[in-house]
NULUMDO-261169 format. One line per field, with one value per atom (N, C-alpha, C): residue number from 1; chain; atom name; x, y, z. Coordinates in steps of 0.02 Angstrom, whole numbers. Example, Ala and Ser with C-alpha at 12.3 -4.5 7.8 and 13.67 -1.06 7.14 Angstrom:
<recs>
k <- [1 1 1 2 2 2]
c <- [A A A A A A]
a <- [N CA C N CA C]
c1 <- [660 615 660 642 684 645]
c2 <- [-284 -225 -165 -112 -53 2]
c3 <- [390 390 390 354 357 394]
</recs>
This chain:
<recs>
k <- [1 1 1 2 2 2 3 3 3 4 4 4 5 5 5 6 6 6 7 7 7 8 8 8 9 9 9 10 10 10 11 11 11 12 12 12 13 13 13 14 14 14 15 15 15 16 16 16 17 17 17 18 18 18 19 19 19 20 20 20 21 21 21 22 22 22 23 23 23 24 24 24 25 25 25 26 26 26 27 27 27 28 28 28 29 29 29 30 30 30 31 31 31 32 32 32 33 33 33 34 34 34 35 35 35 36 36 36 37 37 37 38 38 38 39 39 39 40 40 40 41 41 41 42 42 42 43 43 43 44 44 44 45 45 45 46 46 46 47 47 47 48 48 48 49 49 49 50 50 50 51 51 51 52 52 52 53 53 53 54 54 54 55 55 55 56 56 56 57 57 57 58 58 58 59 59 59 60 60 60 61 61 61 62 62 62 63 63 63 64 64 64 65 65 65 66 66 66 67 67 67 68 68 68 69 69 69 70 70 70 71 71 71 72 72 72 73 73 73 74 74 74 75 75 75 76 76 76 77 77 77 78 78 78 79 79 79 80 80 80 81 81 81 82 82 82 83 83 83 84 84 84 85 85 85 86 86 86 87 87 87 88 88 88 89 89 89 90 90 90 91 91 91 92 92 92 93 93 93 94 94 94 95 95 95 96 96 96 97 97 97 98 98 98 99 99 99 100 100 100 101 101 101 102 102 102 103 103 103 104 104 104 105 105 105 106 106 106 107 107 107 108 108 108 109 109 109 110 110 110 111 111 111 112 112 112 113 113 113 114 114 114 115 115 115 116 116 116 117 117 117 118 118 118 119 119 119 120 120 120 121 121 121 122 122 122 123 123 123 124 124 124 125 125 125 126 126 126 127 127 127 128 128 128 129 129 129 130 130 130 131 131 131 132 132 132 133 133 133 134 134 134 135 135 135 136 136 136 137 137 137 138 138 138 139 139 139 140 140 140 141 141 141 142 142 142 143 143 143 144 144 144 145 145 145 146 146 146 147 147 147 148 148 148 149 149 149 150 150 150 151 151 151 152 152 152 153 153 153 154 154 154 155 155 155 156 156 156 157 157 157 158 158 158 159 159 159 160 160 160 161 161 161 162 162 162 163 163 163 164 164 164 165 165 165 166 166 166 167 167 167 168 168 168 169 169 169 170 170 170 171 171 171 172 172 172 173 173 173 174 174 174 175 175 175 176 176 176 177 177 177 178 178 178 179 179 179 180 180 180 181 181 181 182 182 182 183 183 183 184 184 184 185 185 185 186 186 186 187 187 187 188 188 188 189 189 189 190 190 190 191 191 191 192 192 192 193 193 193 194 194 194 195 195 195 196 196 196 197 197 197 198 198 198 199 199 199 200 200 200 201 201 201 202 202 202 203 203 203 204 204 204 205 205 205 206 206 206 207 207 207 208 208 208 209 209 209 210 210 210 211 211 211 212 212 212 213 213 213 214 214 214 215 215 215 216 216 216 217 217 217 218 218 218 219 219 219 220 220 220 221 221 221 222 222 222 223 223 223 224 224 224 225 225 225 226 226 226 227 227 227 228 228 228 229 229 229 230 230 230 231 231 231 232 232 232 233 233 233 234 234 234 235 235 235 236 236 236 237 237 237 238 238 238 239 239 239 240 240 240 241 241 241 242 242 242 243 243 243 244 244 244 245 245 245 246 246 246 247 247 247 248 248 248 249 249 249 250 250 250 251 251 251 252 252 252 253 253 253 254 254 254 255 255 255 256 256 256 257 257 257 258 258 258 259 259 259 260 260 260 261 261 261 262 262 262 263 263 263 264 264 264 265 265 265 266 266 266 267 267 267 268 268 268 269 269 269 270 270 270 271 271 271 272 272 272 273 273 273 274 274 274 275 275 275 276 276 276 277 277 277 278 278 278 279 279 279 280 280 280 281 281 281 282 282 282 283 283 283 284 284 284 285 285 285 286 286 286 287 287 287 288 288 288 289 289 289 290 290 290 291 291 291 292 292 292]
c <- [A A A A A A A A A A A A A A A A A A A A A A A A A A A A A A A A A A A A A A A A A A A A A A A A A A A A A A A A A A A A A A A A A A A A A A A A A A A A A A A A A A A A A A A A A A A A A A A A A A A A A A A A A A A A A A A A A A A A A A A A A A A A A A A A A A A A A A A A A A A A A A A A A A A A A A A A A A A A A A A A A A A A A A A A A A A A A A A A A A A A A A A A A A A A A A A A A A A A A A A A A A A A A A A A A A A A A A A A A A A A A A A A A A A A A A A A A A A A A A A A A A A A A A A A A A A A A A A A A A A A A A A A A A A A A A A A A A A A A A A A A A A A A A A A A A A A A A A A A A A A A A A A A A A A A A A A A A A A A A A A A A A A A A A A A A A A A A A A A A A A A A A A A A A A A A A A A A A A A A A A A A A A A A A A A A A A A A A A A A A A A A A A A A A A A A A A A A A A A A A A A A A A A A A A A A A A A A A A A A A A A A A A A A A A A A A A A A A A A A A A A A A A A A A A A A A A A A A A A A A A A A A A A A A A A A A A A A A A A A A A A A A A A A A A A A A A A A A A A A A A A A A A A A A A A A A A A A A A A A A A A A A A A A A A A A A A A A A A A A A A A A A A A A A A A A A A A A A A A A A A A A A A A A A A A A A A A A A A A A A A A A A A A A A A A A A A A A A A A A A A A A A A A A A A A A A A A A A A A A A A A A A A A A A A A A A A A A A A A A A A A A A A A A A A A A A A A A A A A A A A A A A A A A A A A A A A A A A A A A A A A A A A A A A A A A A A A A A A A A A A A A A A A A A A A A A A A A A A A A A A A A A A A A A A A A A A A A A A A A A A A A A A A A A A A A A A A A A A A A A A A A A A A A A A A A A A A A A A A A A A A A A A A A A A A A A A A A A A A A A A A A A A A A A A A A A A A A A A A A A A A A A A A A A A A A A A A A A A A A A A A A A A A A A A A A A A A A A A A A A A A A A A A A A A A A A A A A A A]
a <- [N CA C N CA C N CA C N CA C N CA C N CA C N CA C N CA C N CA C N CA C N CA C N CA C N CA C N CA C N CA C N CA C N CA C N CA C N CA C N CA C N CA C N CA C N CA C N CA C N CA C N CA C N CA C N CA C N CA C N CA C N CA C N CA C N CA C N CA C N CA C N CA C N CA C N CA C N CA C N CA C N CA C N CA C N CA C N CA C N CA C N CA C N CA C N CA C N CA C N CA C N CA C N CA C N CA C N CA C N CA C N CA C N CA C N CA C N CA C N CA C N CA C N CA C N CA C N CA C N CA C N CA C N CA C N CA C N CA C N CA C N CA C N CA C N CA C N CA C N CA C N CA C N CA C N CA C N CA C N CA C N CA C N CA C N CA C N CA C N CA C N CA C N CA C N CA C N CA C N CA C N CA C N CA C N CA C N CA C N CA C N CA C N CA C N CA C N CA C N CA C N CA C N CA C N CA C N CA C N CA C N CA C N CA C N CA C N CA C N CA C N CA C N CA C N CA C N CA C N CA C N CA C N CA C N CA C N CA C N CA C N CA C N CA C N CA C N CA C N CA C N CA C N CA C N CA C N CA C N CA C N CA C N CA C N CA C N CA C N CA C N CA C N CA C N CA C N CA C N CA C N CA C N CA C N CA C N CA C N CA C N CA C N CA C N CA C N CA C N CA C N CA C N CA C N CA C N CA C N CA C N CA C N CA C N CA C N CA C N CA C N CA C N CA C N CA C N CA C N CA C N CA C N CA C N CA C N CA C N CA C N CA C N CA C N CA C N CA C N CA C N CA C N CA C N CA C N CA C N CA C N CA C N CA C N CA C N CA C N CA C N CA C N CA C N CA C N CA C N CA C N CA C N CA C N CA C N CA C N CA C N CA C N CA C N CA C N CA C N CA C N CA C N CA C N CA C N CA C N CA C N CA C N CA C N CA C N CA C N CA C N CA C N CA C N CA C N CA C N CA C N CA C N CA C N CA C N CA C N CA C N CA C N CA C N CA C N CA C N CA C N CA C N CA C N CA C N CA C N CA C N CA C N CA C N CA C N CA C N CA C N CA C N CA C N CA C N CA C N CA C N CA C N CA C N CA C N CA C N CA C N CA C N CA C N CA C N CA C N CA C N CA C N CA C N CA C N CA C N CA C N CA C N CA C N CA C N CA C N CA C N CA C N CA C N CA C N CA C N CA C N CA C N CA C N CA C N CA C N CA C N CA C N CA C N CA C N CA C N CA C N CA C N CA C N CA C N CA C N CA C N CA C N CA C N CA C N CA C N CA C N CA C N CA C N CA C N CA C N CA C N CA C N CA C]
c1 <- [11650 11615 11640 11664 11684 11737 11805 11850 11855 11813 11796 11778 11735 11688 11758 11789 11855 11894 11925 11978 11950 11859 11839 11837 11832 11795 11896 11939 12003 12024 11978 12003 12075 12075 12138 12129 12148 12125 12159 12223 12276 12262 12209 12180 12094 12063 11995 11981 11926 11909 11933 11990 12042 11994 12009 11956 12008 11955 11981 11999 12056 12097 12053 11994 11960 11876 11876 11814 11792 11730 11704 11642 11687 11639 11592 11539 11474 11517 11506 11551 11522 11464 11447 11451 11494 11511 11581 11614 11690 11714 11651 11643 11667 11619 11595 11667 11688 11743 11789 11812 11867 11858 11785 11768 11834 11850 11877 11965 11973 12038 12103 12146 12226 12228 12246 12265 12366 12363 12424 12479 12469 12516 12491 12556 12554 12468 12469 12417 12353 12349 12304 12237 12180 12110 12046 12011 11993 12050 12030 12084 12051 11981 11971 11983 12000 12001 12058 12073 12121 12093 12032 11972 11917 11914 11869 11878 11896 11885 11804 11759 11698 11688 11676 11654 11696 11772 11811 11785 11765 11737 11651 11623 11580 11570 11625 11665 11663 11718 11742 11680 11634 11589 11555 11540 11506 11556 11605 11661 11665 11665 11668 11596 11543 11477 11496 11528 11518 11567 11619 11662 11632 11606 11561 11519 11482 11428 11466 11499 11547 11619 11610 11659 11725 11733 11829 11827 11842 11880 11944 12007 12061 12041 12007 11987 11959 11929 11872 11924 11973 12017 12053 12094 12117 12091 12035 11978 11990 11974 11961 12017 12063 12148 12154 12145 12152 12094 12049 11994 12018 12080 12107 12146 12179 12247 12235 12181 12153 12088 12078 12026 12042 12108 12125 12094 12134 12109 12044 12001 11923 11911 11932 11938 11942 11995 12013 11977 11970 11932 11883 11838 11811 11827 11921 11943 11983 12012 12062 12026 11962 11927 11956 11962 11997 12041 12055 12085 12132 12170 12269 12307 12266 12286 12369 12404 12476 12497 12433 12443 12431 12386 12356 12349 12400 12412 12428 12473 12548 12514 12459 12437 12372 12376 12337 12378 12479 12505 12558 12576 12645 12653 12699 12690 12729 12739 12757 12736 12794 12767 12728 12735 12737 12789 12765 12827 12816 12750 12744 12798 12827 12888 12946 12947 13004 13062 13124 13159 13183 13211 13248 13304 13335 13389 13416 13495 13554 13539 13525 13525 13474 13424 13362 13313 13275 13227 13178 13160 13099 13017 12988 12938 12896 12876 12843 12837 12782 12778 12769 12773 12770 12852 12851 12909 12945 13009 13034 13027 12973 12957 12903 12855 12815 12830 12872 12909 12938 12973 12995 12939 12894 12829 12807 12783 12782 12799 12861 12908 12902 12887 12879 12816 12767 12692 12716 12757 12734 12775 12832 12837 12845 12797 12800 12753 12704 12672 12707 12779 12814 12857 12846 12892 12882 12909 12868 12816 12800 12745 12773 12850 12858 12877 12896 12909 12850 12786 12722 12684 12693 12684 12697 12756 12830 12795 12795 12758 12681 12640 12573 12582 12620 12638 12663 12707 12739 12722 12705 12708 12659 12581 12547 12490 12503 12453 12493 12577 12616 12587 12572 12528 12477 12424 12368 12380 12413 12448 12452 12497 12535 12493 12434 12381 12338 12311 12308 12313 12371 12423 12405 12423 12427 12356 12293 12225 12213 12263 12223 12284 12340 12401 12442 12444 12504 12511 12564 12558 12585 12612 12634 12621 12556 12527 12547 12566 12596 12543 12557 12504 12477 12486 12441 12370 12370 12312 12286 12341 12313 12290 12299 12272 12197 12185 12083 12056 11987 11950 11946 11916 11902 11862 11804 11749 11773 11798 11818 11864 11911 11971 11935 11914 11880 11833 11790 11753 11810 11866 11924 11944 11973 12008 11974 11915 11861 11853 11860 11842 11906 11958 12024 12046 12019 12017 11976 11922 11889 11900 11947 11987 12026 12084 12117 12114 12041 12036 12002 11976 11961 12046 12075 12139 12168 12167 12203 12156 12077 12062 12057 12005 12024 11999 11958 11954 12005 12048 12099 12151 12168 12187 12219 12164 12146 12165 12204 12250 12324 12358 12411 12403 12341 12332 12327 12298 12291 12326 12337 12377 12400 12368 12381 12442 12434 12476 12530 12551 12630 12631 12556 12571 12528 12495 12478 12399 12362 12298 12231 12195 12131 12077 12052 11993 11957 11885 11826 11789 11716 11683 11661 11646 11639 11693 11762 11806 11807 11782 11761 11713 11676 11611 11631 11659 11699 11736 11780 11826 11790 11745 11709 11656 11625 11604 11637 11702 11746 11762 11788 11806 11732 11669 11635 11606 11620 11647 11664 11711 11803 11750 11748 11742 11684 11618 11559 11579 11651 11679 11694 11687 11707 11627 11611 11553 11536 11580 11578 11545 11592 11594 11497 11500 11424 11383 11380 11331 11326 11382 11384 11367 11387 11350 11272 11247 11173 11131 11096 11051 11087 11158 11192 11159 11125 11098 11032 11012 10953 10992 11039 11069 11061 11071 11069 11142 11178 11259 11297 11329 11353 11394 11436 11480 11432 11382 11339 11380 11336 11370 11430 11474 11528 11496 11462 11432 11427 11405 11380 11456 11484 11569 11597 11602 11640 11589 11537 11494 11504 11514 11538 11611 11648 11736 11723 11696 11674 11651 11598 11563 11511 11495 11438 11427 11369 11333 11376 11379 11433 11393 11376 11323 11357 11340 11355 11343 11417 11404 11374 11335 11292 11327 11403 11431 11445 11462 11460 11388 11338 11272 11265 11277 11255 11300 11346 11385 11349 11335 11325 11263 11216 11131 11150 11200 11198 11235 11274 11301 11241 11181 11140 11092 11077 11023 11057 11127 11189 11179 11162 11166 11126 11069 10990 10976]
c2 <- [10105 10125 10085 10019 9993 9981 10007 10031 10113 10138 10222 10207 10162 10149 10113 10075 10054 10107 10141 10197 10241 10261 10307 10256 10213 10168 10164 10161 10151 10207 10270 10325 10339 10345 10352 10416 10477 10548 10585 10553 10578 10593 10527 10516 10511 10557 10549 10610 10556 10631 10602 10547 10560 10510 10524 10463 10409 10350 10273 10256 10227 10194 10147 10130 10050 10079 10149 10187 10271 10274 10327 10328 10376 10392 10456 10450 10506 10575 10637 10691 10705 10700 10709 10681 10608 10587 10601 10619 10637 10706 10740 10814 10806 10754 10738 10724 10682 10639 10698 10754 10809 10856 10836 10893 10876 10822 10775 10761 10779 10789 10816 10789 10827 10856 10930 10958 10895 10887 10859 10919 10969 11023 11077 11131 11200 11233 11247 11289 11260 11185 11144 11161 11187 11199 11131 11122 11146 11134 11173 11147 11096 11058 11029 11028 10976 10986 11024 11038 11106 11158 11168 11226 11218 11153 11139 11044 11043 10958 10956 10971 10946 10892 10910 10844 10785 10806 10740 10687 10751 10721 10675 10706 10682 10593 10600 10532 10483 10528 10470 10447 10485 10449 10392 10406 10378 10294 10308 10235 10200 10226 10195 10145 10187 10168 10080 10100 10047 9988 10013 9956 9932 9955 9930 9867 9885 9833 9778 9786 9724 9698 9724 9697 9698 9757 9770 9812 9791 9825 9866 9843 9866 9920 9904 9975 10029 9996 10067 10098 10066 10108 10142 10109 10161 10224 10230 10280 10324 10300 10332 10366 10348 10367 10446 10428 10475 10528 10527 10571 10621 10568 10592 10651 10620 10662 10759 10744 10825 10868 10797 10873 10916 10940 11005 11054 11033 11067 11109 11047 11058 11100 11101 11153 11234 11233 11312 11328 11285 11309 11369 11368 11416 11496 11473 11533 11558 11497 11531 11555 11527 11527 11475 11430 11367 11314 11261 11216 11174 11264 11253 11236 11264 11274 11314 11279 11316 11382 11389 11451 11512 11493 11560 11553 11509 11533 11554 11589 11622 11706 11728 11796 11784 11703 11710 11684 11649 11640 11655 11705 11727 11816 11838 11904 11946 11983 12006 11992 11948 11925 11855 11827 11745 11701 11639 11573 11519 11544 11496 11472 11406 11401 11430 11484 11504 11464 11455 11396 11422 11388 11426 11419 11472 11489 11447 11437 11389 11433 11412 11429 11470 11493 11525 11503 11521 11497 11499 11432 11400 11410 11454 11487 11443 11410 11372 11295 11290 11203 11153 11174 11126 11088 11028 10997 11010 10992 10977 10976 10910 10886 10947 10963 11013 11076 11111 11171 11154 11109 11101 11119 11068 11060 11142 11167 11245 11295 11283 11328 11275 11230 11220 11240 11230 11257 11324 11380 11428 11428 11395 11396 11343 11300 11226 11234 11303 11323 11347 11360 11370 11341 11279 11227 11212 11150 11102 11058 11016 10957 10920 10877 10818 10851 10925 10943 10928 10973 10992 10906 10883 10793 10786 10791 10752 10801 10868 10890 10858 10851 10826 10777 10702 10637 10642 10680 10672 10753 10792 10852 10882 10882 10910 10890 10829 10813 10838 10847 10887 10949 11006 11053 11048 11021 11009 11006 10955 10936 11031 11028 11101 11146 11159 11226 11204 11140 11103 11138 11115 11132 11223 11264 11317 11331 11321 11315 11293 11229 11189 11172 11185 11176 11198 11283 11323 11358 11364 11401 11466 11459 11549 11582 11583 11595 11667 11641 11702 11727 11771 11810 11782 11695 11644 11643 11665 11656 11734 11773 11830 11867 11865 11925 11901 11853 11834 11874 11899 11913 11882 11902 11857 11800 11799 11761 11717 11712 11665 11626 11676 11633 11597 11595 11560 11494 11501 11436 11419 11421 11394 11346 11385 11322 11274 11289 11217 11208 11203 11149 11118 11160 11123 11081 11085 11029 10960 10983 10917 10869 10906 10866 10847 10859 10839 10784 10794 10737 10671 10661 10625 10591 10643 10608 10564 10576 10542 10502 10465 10443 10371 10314 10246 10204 10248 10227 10222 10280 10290 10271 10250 10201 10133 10108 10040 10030 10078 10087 10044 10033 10023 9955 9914 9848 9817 9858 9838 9815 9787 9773 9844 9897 9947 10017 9984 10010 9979 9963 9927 9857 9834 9757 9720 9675 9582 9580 9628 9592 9643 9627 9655 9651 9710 9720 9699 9665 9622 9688 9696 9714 9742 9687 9712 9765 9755 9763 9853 9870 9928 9969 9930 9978 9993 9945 9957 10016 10017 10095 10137 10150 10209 10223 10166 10194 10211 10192 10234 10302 10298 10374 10415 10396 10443 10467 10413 10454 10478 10469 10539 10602 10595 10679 10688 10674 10707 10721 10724 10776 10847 10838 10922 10935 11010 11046 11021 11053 11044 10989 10912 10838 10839 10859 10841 10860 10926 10938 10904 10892 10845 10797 10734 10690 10659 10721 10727 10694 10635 10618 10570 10534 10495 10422 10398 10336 10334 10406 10362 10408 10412 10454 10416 10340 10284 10266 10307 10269 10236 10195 10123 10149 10197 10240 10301 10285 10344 10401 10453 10545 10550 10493 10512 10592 10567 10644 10699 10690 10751 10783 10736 10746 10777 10780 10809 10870 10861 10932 10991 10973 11014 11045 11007 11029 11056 11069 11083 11154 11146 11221 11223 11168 11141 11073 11080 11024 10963 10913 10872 10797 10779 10695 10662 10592 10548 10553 10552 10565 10516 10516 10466 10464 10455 10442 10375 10332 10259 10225 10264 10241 10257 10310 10312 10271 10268 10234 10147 10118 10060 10071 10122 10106 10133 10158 10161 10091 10056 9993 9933 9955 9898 9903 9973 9993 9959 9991 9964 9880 9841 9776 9767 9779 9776 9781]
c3 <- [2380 2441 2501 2493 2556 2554 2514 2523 2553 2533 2594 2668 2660 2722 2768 2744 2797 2801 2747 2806 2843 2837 2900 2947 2957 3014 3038 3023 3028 3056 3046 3057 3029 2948 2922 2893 2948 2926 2870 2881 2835 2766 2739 2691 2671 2729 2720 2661 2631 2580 2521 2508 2431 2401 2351 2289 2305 2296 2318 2249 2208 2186 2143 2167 2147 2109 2131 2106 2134 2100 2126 2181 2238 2301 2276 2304 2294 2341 2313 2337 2401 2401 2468 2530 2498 2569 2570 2519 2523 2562 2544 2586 2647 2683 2742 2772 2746 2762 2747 2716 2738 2790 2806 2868 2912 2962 2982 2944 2905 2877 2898 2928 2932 2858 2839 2783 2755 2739 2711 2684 2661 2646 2683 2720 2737 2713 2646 2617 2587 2594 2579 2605 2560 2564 2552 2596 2647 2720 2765 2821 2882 2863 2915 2948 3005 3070 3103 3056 3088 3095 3052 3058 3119 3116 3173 3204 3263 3286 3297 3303 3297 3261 3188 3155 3169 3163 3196 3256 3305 3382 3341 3314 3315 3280 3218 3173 3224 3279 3337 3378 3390 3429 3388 3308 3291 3268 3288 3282 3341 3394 3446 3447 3444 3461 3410 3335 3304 3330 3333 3379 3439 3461 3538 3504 3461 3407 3397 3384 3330 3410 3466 3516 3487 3459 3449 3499 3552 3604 3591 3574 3560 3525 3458 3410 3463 3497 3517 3558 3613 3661 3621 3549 3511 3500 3481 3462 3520 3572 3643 3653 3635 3677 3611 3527 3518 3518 3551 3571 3622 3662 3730 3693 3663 3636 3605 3601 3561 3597 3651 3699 3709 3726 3743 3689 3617 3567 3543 3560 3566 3609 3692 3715 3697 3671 3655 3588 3564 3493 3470 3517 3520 3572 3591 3596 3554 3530 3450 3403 3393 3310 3285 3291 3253 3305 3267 3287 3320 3305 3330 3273 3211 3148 3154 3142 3158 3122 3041 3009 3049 3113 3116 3194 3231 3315 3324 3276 3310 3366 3311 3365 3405 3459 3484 3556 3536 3605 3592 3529 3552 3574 3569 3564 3643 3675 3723 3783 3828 3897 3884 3814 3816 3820 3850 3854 3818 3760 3736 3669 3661 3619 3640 3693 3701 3729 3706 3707 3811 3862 3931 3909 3928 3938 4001 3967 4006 4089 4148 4210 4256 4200 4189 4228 4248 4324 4277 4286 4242 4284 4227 4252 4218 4150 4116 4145 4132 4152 4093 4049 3994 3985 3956 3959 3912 3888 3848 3771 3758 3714 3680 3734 3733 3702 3728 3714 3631 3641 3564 3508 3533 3468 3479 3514 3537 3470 3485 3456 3369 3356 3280 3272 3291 3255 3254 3285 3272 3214 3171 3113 3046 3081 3011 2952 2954 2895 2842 2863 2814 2796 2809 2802 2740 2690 2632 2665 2622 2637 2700 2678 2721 2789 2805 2863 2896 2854 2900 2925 2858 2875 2958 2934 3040 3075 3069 3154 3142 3099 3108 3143 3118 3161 3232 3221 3305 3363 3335 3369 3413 3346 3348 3433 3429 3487 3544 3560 3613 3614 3571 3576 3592 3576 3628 3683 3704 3768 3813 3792 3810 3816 3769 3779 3812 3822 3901 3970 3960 4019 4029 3981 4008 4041 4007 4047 4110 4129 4173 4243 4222 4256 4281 4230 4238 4293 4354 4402 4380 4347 4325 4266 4255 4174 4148 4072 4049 4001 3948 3921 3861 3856 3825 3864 3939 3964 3991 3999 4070 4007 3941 3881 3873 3890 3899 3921 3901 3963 4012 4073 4132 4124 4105 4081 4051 3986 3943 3945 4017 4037 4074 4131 4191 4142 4094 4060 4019 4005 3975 4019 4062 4130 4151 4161 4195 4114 4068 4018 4006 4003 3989 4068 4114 4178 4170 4140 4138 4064 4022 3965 4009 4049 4069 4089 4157 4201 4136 4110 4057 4031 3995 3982 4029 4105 4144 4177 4161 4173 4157 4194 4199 4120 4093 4012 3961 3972 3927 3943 4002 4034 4006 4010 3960 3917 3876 3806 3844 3884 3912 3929 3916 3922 3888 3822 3751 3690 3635 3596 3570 3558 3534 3592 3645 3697 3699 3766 3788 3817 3818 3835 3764 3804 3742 3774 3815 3844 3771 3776 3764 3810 3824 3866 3860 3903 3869 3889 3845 3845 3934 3978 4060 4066 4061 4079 4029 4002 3961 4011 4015 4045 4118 4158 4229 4221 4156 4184 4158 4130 4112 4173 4196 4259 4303 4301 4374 4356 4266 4267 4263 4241 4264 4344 4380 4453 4480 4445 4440 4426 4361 4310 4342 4387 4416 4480 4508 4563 4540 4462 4449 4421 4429 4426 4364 4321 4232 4214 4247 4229 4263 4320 4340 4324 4276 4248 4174 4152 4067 4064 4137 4138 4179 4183 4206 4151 4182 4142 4086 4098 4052 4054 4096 4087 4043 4008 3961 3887 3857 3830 3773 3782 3739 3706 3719 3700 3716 3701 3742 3777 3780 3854 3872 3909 3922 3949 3929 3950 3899 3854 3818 3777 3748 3682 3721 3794 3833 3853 3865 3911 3843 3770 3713 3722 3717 3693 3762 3818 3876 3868 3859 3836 3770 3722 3658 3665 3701 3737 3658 3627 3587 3578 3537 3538 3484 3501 3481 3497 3427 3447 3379 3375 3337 3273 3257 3157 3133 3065 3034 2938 2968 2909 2875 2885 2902 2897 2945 2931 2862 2847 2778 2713 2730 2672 2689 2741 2743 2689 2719 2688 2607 2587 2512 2480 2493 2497 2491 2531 2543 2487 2465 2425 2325 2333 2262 2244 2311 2309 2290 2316 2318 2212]
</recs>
């Protein structure tokens, strides 16, 4: 159990869910823990969070909250940064039906009069705004389900969060949207864009930020605790200039979470309800009761 209880708290998704080496976990928290799961192979059942980032989002809140307890700063900006990395995702989710499951995007951004993956042509007047790196990963989700294991592995590690990125972008960025976006209804397009804006502004805000100061970023500092709550109060100053951000964080000072409005700010980009998992709580209180 507290060999489980460290790789969720580690957030080691790759491997949430697998029986621990040293014993047996109760299935019901192993369940829990694949909600939250990268599938490891193409055809691997269940497909967690490739089926849905919810429970993931909700894991993460409930890690941060605990790193806040215990003053691992570094952990928690880690946490935070990859929270950053897949809002987009969460975003569209409830316009794909899923996750950005690579089995089953292909007929929701490719098809006639898309740019999505499409490689430019040598001299070609670049109508897409996604980069490089972007476009590449693009063009592999729409075919790494048919890859083997260690392919789908390498785009999971390096790719998959460039797609987020990218379906991002086409929501919140694109000046010349192709028929990844104009095939929406109106409605669903329009609450797409303002949710994939206020992921955005979050991503590029002064919390996530803080990853670039960190041991886990590109320098040697760690954030103190003040120094946490300062950029989250600036970026929620930021994000309550957009409609979305001001209505998610309405009412964030009695919310009771140590980054108030965070749960409200996922459950708005979510377009559901999205609060603190009680997975961890529970593995501690079965741990305490085993001792007992």
């Amino acid at each position: 159990m507290c060999a489980f209880g460290q790789r969720v708290l580690d957030l080691d998704a790759e491997d949430f869910g697998m029986p621990e080496e040293v014993g047996e976990v109760p299935k019901d928290l192993l369940d829990r823990a694949r909600a939250s799961r990268m599938p490891q192979a193409p055809r691997e059942r269940p497909r967690g969070a490739l089926a849905s980032l919810r429970p993931a989002y909700s894991l993460l809140l409930e890690v941060v909250a605990i790193r806040w307890e215990r003053r691992e700063m570094a952990a928690l900006v880690a946490a935070v940064h990859i929270a950053s990395e897949y809002l987009a995702l969460l975003a569209w989710e409830p316009v794909l039906g899923h996750a950005g499951d690579p089995a089953l995007i292909g007929g929701s951004v490719s098809g006639p009069g898309s740019r999505f993956g499409v490689p430019l042509e040598p001299g070609a007047e670049r109508n897409c705004d996604h980069t490089r790196p972007e476009r590449s990963a693009c063009e592999r989700t729409l075919r790494v389900a048919t890859e083997p294991p260690p392919g789908w592995r390498a785009y999971l590690d390096r790719q998959h969060s460039q797609v987020a990125q990218a379906l991002g972008d086409c929501a919140a960025r694109c000046r010349t949207p192709c028929t990844v976006m104009t095939r929406l209804d109106e409605g669903v397009r329009a609450d797409l864009v303002e949710r994939c804006k206020l992921a955005s502004d979050f991503t590029d805000g002064a919390l996530v930020k803080l990853r670039h100061a960190a041991p886990v970023g590109h320098g040697f500092g760690v954030p103190s605790p003040e120094e946490v709550q300062a950029a989250w109060a600036r970026a929620r100053s930021s994000l309550r200039r957009n409609p979305l951000g001001k209505a998610a964080l309405a009412g964030d000072d009695r919310d009771g979470y140590p980054l108030p409005g965070l749960p409200g700010l996922f459950s708005a980009i979510a377009s559901a309800r999205i609060e603190p998992d009680t997975l961890l709580d529970e593995v501690s209180t079965r741990l305490v009761t085993a001792l007992a």
